[in-house]
C-alpha positions in Angstrom: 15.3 -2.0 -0.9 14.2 -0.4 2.4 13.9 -3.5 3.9 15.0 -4.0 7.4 15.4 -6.4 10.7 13.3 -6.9 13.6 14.1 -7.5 16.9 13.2 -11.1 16.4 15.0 -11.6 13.5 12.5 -10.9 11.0 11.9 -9.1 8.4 10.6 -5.2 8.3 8.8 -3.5 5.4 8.0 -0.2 6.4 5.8 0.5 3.8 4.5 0.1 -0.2 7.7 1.2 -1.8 9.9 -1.6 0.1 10.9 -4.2 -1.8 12.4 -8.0 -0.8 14.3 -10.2 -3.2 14.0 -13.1 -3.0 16.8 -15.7 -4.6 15.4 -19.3 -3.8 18.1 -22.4 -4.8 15.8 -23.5 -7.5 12.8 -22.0 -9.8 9.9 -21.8 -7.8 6.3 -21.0 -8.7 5.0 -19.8 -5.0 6.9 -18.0 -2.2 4.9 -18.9 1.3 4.7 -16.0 3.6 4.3 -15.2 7.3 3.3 -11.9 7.7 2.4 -9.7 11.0 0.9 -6.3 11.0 -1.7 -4.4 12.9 -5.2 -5.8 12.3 -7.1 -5.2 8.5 -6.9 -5.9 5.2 -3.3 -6.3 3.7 -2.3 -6.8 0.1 0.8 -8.4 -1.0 2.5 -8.1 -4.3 5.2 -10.8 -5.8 6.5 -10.9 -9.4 9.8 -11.9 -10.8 12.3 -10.7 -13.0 10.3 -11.3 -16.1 6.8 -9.6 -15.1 6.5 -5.9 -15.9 3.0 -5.9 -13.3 3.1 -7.8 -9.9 0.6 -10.2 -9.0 -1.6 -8.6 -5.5 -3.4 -11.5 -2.9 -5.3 -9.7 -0.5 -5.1 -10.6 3.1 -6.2 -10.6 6.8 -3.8 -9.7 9.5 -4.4 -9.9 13.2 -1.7 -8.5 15.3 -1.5 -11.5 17.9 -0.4 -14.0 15.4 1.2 -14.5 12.0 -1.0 -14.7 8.9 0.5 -17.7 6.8 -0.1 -16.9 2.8 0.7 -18.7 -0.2 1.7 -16.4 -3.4 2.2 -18.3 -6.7 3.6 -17.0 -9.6 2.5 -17.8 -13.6 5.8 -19.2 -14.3 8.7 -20.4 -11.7 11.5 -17.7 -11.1 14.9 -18.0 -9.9 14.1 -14.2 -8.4 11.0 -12.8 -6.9 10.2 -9.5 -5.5 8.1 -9.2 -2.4 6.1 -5.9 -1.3 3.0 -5.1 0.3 0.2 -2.2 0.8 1.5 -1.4 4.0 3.9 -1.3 6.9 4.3 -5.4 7.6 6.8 -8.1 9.5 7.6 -10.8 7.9 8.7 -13.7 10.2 8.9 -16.3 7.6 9.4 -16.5 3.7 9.2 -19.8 1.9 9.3 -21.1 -1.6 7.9 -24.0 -3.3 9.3 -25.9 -6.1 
């Protein structure tokens, strides 16, 4: 929901209420993230399909470079949602088996 491209082929949440989905080939128990955004703390939220409450991993972001972060889950998920405290690029989403 309200997610949209960059001009480099990324990934654009404009804000908190955007949403990614996230539908990896297999269960997985972490999604791996590449975020960009303007310099400061940054907190990103992941839970799946079965969790009522996501899970929040505070960050760092510099906006020369991408911040790599690792998010696991409690359980491995066929779906996981993606979000964060504010306006953010993603320029790479993972997941781990």
């Amino acid at each position: 929901r309200d997610v949209g491209y960059t001009e480099g082929d990324g990934l654009h949440l404009p804000g908190p209420e955007a949403v990614l989905w996230v539908d990896p080939p297999v269960a997985s128990g972490a999604l791996l993230v590449g975020v960009i955004a303007e310099p400061g703390s940054l907190e990103l939220r992941v839970r799946s399909d079965e969790m009522a409450v996501p899970l929040a991993y505070s960050t760092w972001t510099a906006a020369t470079a991408a911040n790599y972060v690792l998010l696991p889950l409690p359980a491995p998920s066929r779906r996981v949602g993606l979000s964060a405290s504010r306006r953010c690029d993603l320029v790479f989403v993972g997941y781990q088996e």
